[in-house]
C-alpha positions in Angstrom: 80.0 -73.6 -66.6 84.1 -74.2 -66.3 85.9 -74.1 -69.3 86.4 -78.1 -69.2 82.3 -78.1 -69.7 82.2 -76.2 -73.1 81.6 -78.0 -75.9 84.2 -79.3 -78.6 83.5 -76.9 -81.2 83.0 -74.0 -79.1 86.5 -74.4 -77.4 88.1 -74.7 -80.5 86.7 -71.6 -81.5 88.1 -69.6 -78.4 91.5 -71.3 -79.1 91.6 -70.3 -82.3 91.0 -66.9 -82.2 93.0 -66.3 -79.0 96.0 -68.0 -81.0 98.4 -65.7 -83.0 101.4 -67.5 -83.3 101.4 -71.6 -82.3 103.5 -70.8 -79.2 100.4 -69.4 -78.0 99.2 -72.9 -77.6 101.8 -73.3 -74.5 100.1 -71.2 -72.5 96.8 -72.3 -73.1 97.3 -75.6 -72.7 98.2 -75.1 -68.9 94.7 -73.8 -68.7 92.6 -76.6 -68.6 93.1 -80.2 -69.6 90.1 -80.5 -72.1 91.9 -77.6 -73.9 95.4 -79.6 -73.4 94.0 -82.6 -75.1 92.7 -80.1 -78.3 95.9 -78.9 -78.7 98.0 -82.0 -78.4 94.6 -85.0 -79.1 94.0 -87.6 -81.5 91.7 -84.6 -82.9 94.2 -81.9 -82.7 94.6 -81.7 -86.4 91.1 -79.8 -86.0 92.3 -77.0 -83.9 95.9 -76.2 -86.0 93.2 -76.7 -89.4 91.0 -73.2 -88.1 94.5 -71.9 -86.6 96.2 -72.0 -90.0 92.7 -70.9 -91.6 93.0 -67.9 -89.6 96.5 -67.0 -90.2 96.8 -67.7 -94.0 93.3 -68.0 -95.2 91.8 -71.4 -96.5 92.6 -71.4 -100.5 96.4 -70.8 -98.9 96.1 -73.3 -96.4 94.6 -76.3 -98.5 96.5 -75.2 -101.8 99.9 -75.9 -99.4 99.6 -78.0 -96.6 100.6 -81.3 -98.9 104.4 -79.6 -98.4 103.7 -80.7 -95.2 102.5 -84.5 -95.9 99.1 -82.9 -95.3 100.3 -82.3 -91.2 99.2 -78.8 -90.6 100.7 -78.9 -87.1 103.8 -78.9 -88.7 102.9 -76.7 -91.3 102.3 -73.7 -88.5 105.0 -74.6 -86.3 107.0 -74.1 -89.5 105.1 -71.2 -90.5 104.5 -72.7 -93.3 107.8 -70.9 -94.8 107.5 -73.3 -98.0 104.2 -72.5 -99.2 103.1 -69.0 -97.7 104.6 -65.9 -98.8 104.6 -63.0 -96.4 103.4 -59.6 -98.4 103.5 -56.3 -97.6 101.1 -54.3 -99.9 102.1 -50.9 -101.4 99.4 -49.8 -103.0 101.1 -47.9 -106.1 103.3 -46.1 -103.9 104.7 -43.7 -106.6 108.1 -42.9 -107.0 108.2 -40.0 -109.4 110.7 -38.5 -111.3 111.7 -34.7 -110.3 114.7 -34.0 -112.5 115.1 -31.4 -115.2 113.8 -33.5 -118.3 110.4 -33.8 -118.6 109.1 -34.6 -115.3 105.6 -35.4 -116.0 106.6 -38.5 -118.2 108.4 -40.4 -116.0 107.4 -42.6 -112.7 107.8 -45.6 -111.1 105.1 -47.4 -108.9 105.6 -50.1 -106.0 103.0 -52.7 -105.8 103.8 -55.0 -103.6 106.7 -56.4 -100.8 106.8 -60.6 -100.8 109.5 -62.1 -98.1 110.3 -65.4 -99.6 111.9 -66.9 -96.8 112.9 -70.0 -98.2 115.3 -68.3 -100.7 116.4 -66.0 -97.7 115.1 -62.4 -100.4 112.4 -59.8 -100.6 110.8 -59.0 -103.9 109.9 -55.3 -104.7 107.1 -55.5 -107.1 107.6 -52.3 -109.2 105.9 -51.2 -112.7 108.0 -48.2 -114.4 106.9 -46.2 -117.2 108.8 -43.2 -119.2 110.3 -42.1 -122.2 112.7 -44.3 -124.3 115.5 -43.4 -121.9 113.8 -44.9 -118.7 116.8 -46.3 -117.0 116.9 -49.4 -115.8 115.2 -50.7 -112.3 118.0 -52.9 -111.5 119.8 -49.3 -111.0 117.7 -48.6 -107.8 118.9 -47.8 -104.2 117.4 -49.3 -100.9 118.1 -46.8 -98.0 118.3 -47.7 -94.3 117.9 -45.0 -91.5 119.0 -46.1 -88.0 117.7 -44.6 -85.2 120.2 -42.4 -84.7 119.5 -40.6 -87.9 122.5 -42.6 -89.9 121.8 -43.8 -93.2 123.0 -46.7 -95.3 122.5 -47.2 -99.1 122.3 -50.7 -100.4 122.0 -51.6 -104.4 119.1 -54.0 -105.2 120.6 -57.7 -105.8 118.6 -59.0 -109.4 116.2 -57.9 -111.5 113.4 -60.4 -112.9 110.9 -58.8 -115.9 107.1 -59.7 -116.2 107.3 -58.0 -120.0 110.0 -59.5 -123.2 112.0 -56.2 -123.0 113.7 -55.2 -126.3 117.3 -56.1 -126.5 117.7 -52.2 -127.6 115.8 -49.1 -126.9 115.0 -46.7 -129.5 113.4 -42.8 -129.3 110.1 -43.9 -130.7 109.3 -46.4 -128.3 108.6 -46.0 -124.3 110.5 -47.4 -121.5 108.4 -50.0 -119.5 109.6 -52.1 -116.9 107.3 -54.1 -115.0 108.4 -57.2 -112.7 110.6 -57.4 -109.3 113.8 -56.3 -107.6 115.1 -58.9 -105.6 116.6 -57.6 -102.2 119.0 -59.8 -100.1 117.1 -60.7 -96.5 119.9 -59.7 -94.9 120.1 -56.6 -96.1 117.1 -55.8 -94.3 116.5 -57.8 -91.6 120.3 -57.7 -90.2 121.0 -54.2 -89.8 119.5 -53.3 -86.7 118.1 -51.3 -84.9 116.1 -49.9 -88.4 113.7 -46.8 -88.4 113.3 -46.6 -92.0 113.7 -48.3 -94.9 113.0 -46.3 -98.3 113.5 -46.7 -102.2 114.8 -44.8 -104.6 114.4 -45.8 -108.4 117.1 -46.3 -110.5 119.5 -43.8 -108.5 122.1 -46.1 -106.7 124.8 -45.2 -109.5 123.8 -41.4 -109.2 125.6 -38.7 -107.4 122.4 -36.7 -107.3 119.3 -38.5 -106.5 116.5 -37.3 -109.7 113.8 -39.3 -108.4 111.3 -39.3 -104.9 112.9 -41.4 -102.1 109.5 -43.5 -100.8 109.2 -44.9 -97.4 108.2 -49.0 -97.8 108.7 -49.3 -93.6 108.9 -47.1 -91.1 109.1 -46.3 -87.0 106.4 -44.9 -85.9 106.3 -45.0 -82.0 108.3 -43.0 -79.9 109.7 -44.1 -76.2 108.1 -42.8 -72.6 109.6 -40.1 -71.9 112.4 -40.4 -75.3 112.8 -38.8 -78.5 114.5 -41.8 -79.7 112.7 -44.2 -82.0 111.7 -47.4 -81.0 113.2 -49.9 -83.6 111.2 -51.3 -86.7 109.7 -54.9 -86.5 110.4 -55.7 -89.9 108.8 -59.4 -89.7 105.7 -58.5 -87.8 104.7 -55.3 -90.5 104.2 -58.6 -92.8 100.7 -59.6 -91.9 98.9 -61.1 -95.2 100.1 -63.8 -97.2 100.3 -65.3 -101.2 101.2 -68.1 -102.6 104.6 -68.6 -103.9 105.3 -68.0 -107.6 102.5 -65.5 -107.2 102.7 -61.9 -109.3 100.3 -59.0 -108.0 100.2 -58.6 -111.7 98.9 -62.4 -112.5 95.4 -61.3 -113.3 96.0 -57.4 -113.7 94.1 -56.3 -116.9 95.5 -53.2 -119.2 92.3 -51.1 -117.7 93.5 -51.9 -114.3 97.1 -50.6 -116.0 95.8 -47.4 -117.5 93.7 -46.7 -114.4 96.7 -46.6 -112.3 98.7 -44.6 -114.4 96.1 -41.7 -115.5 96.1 -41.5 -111.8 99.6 -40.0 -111.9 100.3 -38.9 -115.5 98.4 -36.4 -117.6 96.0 -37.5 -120.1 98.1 -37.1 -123.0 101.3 -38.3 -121.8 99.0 -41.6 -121.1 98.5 -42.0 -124.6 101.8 -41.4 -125.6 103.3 -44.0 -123.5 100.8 -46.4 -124.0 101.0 -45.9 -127.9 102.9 -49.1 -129.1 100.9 -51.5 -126.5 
């Protein structure tokens, strides 16, 4: 059986699984007609529909192709950039203070990367927790190795709170940020060629850096027969996707809270921090 004899549905399976990016669909088209007319047909809509299922999930797909006047071959040639937010998860990558005061009380944690392309910035998801004199995240430091070993520091852009923080701190009450960092997209993506990118919180003001630098990207790969690095792909280490407007903290619930930060703090200092909430 030639590939023109396969049945509808079962073509449009191979298609979609052997398409990554809608370019793909160039190349397979040259392969036989029956798979030109799927891509370009009066039923094409079908193919792009499990393409974009694929690539973004269905709730994602469905909840934004009317952005698109409901034309999801438009929607993936565009990638759809208005309604599908590339993420980068962090997995409470912990950023912990190592200073001289108290450094079992204070921390930092990174959740989550989203690239909003549409407003052109990258938003650190980050919950911090200390004592009253936390300073502030919008303080922080992205750094930027090249690959010849030459760094770059960057300040982060905004900062945008997921609590009401009080107008003025006072010693018997925590410090708890919890929200985003917004970081310019050029700040990442046009300083090249990049072998890391790292974070340091609340330490771009600082002459000595108190808290851990974490790595959010990084080179991994080394050239044949080279010790140099081969450049970081910033856009491809983005491979799952939210909805805009979407928090990693939406639907977190305070045991979900606790659990990640008994994971890092001592029981007690737990307690203490967690003592006006």
């Amino acid at each position: 059986m030639g590939i023109d004899e396969l049945p509808t549905d079962l073509s449009v399976m191979v298609l979609t699984f052997a398409t990554k990016t809608p370019s793909d669909l160039s190349s397979h088209m040259l392969i036989s007609r029956h798979w030109a007319s799927l891509v370009v047909g009066s039923n094409a809509w079908l193919l792009w529909y499990h393409i974009a299922v694929q690539r973004y999930g269905k709730k994602i797909t469905d909840a934004t192709k009317h952005l698109y006047h409901n034309d999801v071959m438009a929607m993936m040639k565009d990638d759809n950039r208005k309604g599908a937010i590339p993420i980068l998860p962090l997995n409470d990558l912990s950023c912990r203070y190592v200073g001289f005061q108290r450094p079992d009380s204070y921390c930092c944690v990174l959740t989550e990367l989203q690239w909003d392309r549409v407003t052109k910035q990258f938003k650190l998801y980050l919950d911090a927790r200390g004592e009253w004199d936390l300073r502030h995240p919008q303080t922080s430091a992205i750094m930027m190795d090249d690959v010849n070993g030459e760094k770059t520091i960057f300040p982060t852009e905004t900062w945008d709170s997921e609590l009401i923080e009080p107008r003025r701190r006072h010693p018997t009450i925590p410090g708890h940020y919890k929200g985003y960092l917004t970081i310019p997209e050029s700040t990442l993506l046009l300083h090249t060629p990049v072998a890391k990118i790292s974070f340091c919180y609340a330490n771009y003001n600082q002459w000595m850096l108190d808290y851990e630098t974490v790595e959010l990207l990084s080179a991994s790969k080394r050239m044949n027969d080279s010790d140099q690095l081969v450049p970081l792909d910033i856009p491809k280490s983005f491979t799952e996707y939210t909805l805009r407007d979407v928090s990693p903290y939406d639907e977190e619930t305070k045991t979900i809270e606790l659990r990640r930060w008994q994971a890092i703090f001592p029981q007690e200092v737990v307690e203490r921090l967690f003592q006006s909430e």
